[in-house]
Each structure stands twice: as structure tokens, then as C-alpha cells.
C-alpha positions as CSV (number, residue, x, y, z in Angstrom):
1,X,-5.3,2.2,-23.1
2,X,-8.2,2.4,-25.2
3,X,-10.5,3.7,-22.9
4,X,-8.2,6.1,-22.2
5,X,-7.8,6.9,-26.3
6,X,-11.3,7.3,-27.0
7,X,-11.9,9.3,-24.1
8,X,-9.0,11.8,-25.1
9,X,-10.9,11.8,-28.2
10,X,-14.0,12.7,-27.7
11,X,-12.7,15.7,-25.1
12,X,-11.0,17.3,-28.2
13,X,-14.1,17.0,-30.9
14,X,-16.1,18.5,-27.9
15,X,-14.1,21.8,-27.3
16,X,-15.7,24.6,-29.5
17,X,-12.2,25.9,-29.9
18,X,-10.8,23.0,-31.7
19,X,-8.5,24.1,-34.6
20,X,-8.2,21.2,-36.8
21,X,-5.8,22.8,-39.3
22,X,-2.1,21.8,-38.7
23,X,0.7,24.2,-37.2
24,X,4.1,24.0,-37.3
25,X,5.8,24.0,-33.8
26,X,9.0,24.9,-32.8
27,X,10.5,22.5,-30.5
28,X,13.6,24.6,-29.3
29,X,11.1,27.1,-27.8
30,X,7.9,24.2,-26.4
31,X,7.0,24.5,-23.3
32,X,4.5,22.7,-21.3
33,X,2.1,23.8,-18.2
34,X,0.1,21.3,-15.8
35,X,1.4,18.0,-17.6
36,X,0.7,14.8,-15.8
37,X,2.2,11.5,-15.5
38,X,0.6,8.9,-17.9
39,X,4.0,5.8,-17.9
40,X,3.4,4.6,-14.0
41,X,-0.1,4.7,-14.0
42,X,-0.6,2.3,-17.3
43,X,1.5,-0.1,-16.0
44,X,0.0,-0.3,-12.6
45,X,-3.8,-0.1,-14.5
46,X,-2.5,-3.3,-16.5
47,X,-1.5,-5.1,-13.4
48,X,-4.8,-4.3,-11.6
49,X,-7.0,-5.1,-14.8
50,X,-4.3,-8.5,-14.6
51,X,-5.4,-9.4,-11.1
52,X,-9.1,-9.5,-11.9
53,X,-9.5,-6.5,-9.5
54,X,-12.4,-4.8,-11.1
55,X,-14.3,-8.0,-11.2
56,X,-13.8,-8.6,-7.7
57,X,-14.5,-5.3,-6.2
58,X,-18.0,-5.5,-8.0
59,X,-18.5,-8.6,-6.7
60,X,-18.4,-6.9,-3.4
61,X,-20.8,-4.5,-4.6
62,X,-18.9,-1.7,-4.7
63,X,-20.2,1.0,-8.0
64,X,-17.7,1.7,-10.6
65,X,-17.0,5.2,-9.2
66,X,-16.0,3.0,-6.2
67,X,-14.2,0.8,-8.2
68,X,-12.2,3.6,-9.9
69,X,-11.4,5.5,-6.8
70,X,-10.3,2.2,-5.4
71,X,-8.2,2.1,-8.3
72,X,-6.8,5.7,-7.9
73,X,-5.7,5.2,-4.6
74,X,-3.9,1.9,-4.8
75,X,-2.2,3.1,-7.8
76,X,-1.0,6.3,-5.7
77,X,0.2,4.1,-3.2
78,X,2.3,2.2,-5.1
79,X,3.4,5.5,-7.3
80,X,3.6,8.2,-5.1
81,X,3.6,6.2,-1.3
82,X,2.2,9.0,0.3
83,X,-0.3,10.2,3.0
84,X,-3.8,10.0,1.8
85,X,-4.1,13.6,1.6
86,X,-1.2,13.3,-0.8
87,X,-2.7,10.7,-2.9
88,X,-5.8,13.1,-2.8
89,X,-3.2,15.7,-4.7
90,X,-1.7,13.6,-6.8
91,X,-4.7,12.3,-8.3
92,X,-6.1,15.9,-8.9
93,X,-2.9,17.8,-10.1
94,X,-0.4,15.1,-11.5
95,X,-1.6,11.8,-12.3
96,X,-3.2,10.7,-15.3
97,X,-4.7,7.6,-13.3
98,X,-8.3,9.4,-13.5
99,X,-8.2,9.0,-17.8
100,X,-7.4,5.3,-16.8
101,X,-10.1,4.0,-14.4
102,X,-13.7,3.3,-15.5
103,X,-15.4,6.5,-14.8
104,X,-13.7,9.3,-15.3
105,X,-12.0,10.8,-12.1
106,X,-11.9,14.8,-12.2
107,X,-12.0,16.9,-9.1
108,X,-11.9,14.0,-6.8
109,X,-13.1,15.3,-3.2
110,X,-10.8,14.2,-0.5
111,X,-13.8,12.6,1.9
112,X,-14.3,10.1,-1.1
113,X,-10.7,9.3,-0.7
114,X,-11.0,8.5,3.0
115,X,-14.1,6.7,2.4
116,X,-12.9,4.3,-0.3
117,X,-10.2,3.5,1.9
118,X,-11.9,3.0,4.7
119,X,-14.2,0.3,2.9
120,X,-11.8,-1.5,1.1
121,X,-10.2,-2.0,4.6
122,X,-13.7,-3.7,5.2
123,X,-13.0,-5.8,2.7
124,X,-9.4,-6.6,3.6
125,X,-9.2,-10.4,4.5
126,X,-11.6,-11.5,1.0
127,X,-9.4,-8.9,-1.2
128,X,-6.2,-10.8,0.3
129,X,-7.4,-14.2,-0.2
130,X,-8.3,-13.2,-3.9
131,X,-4.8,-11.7,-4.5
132,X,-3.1,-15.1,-3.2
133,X,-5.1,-17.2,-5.6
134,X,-4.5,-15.2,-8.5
135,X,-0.8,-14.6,-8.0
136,X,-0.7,-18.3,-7.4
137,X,-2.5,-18.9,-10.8
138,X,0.2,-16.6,-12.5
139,X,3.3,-17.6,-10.7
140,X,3.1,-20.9,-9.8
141,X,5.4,-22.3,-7.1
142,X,5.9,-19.7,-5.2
143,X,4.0,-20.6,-2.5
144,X,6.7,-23.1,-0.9
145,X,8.8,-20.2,0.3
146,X,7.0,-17.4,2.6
147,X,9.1,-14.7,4.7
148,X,7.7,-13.3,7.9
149,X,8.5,-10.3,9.6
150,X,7.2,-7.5,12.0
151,X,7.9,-3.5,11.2
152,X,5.9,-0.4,12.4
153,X,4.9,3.0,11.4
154,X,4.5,5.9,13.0
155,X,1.8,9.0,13.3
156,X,2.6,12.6,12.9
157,X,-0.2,13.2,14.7
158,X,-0.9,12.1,18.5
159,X,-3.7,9.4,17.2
160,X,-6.0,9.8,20.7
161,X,-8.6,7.6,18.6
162,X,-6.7,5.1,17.7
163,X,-6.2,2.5,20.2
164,X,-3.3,0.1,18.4
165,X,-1.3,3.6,18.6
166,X,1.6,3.4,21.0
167,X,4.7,4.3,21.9
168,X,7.8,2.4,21.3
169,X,10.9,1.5,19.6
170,X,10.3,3.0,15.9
171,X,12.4,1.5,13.3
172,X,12.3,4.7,11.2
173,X,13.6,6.3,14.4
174,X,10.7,8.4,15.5
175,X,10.6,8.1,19.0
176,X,8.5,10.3,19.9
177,X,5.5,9.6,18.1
178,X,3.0,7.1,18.7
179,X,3.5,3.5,16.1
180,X,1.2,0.9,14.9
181,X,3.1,-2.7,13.8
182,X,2.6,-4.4,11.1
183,X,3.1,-7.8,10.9
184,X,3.4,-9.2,7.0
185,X,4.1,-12.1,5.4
186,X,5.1,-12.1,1.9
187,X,6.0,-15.2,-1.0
188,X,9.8,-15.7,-2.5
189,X,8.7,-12.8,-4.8
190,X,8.2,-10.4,-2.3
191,X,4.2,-10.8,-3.1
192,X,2.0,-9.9,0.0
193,X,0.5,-13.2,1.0
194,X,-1.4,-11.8,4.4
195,X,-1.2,-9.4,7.0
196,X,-2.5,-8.2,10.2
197,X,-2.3,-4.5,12.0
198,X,-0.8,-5.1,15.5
199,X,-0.4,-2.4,18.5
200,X,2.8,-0.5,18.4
201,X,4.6,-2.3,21.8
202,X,3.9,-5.4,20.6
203,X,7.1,-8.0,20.7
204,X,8.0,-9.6,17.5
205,X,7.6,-13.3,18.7
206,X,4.3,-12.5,20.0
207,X,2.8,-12.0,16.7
208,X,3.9,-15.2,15.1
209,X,1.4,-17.7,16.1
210,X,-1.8,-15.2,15.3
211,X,-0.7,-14.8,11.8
212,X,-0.3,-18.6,11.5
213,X,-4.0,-18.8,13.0
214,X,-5.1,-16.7,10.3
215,X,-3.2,-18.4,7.5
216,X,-5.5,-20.7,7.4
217,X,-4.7,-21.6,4.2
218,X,-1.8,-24.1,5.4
219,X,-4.2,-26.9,5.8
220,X,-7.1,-25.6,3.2
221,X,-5.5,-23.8,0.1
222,X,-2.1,-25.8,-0.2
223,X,-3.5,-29.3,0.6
224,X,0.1,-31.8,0.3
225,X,2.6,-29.1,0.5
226,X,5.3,-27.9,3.2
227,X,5.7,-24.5,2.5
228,X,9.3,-23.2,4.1
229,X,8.9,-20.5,6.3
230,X,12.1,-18.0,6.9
231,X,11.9,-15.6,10.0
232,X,13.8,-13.2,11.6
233,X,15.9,-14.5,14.8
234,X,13.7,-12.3,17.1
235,X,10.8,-14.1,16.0
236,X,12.6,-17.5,16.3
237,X,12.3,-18.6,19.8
238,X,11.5,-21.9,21.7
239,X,8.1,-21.7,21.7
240,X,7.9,-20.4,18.0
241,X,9.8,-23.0,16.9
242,X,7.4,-25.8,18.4
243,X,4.7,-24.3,17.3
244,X,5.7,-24.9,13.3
245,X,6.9,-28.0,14.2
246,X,3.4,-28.8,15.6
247,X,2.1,-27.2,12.3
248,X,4.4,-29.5,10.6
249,X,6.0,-26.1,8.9
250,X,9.4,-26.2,7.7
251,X,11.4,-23.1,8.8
252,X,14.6,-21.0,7.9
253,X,16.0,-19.1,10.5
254,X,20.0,-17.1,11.1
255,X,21.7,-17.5,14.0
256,X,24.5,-15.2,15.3
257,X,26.7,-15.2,18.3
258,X,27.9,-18.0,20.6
259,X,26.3,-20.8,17.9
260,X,28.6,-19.5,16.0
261,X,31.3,-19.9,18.5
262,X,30.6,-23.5,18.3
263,X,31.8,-23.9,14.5
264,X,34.7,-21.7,14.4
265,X,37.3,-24.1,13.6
266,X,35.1,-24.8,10.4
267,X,34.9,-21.4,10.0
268,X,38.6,-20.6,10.0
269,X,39.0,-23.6,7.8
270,X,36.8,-23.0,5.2
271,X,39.0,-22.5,2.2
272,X,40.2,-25.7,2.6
273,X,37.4,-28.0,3.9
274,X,36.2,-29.5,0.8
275,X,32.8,-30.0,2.0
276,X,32.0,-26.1,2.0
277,X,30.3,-24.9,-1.7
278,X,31.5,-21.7,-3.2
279,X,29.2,-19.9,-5.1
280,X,29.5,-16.2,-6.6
281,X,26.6,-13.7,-6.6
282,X,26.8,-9.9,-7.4
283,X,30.5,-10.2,-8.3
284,X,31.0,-11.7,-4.5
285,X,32.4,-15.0,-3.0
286,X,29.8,-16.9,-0.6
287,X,31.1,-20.2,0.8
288,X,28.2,-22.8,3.0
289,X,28.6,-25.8,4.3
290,X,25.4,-28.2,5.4
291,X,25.3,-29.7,9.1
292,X,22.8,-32.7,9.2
293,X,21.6,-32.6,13.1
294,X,18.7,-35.1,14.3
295,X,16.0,-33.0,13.4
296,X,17.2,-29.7,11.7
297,X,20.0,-28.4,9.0
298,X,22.3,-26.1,10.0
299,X,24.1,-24.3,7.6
300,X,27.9,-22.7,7.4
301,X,27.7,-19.5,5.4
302,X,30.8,-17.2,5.0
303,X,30.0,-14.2,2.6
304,X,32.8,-11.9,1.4
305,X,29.8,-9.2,0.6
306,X,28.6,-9.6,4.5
307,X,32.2,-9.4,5.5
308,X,32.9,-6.2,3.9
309,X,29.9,-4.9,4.9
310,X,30.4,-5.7,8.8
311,X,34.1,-4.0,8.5
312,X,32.8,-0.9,7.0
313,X,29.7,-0.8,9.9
314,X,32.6,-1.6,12.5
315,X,34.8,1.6,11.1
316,X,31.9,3.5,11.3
317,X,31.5,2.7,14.9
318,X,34.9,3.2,15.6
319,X,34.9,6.7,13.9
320,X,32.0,8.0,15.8
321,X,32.7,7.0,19.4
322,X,36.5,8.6,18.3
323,X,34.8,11.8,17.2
324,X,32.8,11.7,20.6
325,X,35.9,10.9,22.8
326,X,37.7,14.1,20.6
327,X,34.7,15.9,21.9
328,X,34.5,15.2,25.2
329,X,38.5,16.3,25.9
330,X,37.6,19.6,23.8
331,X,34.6,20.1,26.5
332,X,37.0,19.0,29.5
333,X,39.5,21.3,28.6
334,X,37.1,24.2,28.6
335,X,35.7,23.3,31.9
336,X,39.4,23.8,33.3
């Protein structure tokens, strides 16, 4: 903030045209051309000064023009989550972020832009590593809970020089267009812990056991502990699952289905089974029960909010494939 004070300063006892006597303005009639946003950008300056950023980065011998495009860029990516063309925008027409960073950022070219990104992805595993040490510093104990799971993105473009780029199921629903996964694992804070670029086919269980290769941290930054790792059921199977117990990893995991099938008398009686716990949480009922097996926990849960939420999927469901019937007997009747 006082970088960004002084340097506000000195701009206005360098214009020529300075008036320094004092005006009264109207407020009714103010208005305001090529204003910028100043609130999101100090807050995210603060956390990256917090995080011992610009320390690191020169560390890694990058200038401070590096270190404040770097900046720039992140900060756009958390404000304004856009392409990198975007970010190239924001930074010239509507962010304040350049009054922020260590050397002053005006008319930022856009190959700089690519360039700093493409050099703090050079950097990506050591930059990582740093960010898990310091979070851990600052929040300590969240390292015993870690959530993994796979998603994917998609390119506008056709990405002929990209060779993770293929085609598959997109989550956002692009079909058509060429993905890249992305497999990430974050702490109980939703902190990014690690991640790693995958091609777009890949499987979700697939990508388990190379993230776990990479974490090498398990054995070498958390000596003593069990972190609990929770995963998605698609990433859960057999071989997953004796793969952390090899790792000696504890691990959450939902089932759905016909294991469900198995407990539905406790199910059906769980308003009167003492053993079930009721909690509330966001005004709504949740009820679990704990089954001790030999070697794992299994535990009962019947939400009210998951409940609701099912029924008003299920009506949706029903309403459409109604709708489509309705359809179909309009287009019959037209045939005949």
C-alpha cells in the first residue's frame, strides 16, 4: 500500500498541469472515465507478499519486472479467471495491479505475458513445494486431510501442438473440442497441495498412483503422520485402494448403490436406532451411524439436504423425459 501511495505521489507533483488550489465538486453531477479496480488487487498483493512470493521468485532468478508480471498474472487469475489474452486486458485497461507490484506495470505487451507464464510453469514443482510449506507454517494441521480429484478443460481452439489435447467426455460439456485433465489435490481448506497436467482421455483411477509418486512428501515432509485421503468413488477401485494401504494412507471414500442395499433396514430405521448421531448443519438434519469392519469404517449417513436435493434432480428428470414424450406424440400426429 505504500509503494503504491508514494508512487501516486510523485505522478501528481510530476504533471506540469498540477492545480494545487482546492475546488469545490459537485457530487450529484461526478462522473468518472477509465477508473480501475484497486479492493481485489490489494488483497491478493497482501496474500502474495504473505506467501514470501517475491522472495522466492528471486531466488529463482527471475528480475523484478519478472517478479511483477508474475504478480500481475496470478492476481488476474484469481480476479478476473480468464484467458491470457484477457488477463493481458485487464492488466492494461482495468486493474490497478500494475501500481501494486514492484516496478511499475504500464503498457504491458502481451508476449511478456505468455512468456512469464510460460516460465513460471518451468518452475512449477519448486513454486508448489514452497506454497505447501508456507501454508503449512500459517495453518497448521491441515495437512491430515487432502481431497483428490480429476477435472478437465477444454480448448477453443483445435490445439494441433499440444499433444495432452484430446477428445473426450468434457465436464463443462464441450464435446467437441479437444480437453487436457487435470488431476489436483488440495488440503481441508481447499489449498492446492500439488498437481499434475494429464491427457484429456485419461481415466480417473489411472491418475491416482502418479500423483501419489509425486507426493513425495508422504514419507519426507510429514515424517509420523497419516494424512486421510478422501476421493471420488471413480477413483476408488481395487487396486487404488491397495495401493494406499501399501502407502499406509488412510482414505475416505462414498459408496452408492447395491452397498447400500446391504444396510437398508438401518436405513429405514434410523430415527429410532439409537446408535445413529444427529447433527444439524445449514439449517438441515444429517443422521450417521459408524460400522466397525475388520479393516475399514463404514459409515451410515442420511442427509435431509441430500434428500431434497435428489427429489428435486428426480422431478427434473421426470419433467423433461414428460416434455420429450409430449413432443414426440405432437411429431407423430403430424406424420399421420
Amino acid at each position: 500500500m505504500e509503494r503504491f501511495t508514494i508512487r501516486s505521489a510523485r505522478r501528481i507533483e510530476n504533471r506540469k498541469d498540477a492545480d494545487v488550489n482546492e475546488v469545490t465538486v459537485n457530487l450529484e453531477n461526478l462522473t468518472n472515465t477509465k477508473y480501475r479496480s484497486f479492493g481485489p488487487e490489494f488483497v491478493a498483493h497482501s496474500v502474495w507478499d504473505e506467501l514470501k512470493l517475491p522472495q522466492k521468485l528471486a531466488e529463482m532468478g527471475f528480475t523484478a519486472k519478472e517478479r511483477s508480471l508474475s504478480e500481475a498474472i496470478v492476481c488476474g487469475r484469481l480476479i478476473n479467471h480468464c484467458s491470457e489474452l484477457a488477463t493481458w486486458e485487464w492488466i492494461n485497461n482495468s486493474s490497478s495491479i500494475g501500481e501494486l507490484t514492484e516496478e511499475s506495470l504500464d503498457n504491458v505487451g502481451l508476449n511478456p505475458i505468455y512468456r512469464i507464464g510460460d516460465k513460471l510453469l518451468g518452475h512449477k514443482k519448486e513454486l508448489e513445494e514452497h506454497l505447501f510449506n508456507i501454508e503449512a507454517k500459517l495453518h497448521p494441521g491441515r495437512e491430515m486431510l487432502y481431497l483428490f480429484d480429476l477435472t478437465n478443460f477444454y480448448f477453443e481452439g483445435q490445439a494441433l501442438g499440444n499433444s495432452l489435447a484430446m477428445h473426450a467426455k468434457s465436464k463443462e460439456k464441450r464435446h467437441d473440442c479437444p480437453l487436457v485433465s487435470l488431476g489436483l489435490l488440495v488440503d481441508s481448506s481447499g489449498f492446492p497441495v500439488t498437481s499434475e497436467i494429464f491427457p484429456g482421455n485419461i481415466g480417473e483411477p489411472g491418475t491416482l498412483s502418479e500423483i501419489l509418486q509425486k507426493m513425495g512428501y508422504f514419507e519426507e515432509c510429514l515424517p509420523g503422520m497419516t494424512p486421510t485421503l478422501a476421493m471420488d468413488r471413480g477413483i476408488a477401485t481395487a487396486e487404488n485402494i491397495k495401493l494406499l494401504k501399501e502407502k499406509n494412507i488412510h482414505y475416505i471414500l462414498i459408496t452408492r448403490g447395491p452397498r447400500n442395499a446391504y444396510y437398508l433396514e438401518e436405513f429405514e430405521n434410523n430415527q429410532t436406532d439409537p446408535e445413529f448421531k444427529s447433527f444439524t448443519k445449514n439449517g438441515k438434519e444429517i443422521r450417521i451411524k459408524e460400522v466397525p469392519n475388520a479393516d475399514t469404517v463404514e459409515i451410515l449417513c442420511v442427509s435431509e439436504g441430500r434428500k431434497e436435493k435428489e427429489d428435486a434432480m428426480s422431478r427434473r428428470w421426470t419433467e423433461r423425459a414428460s416434455e420429450d414424450l409430449a413432443s414426440s406424440e405432437i411429431c407423430k400426429k403430424r406424420k399421420h
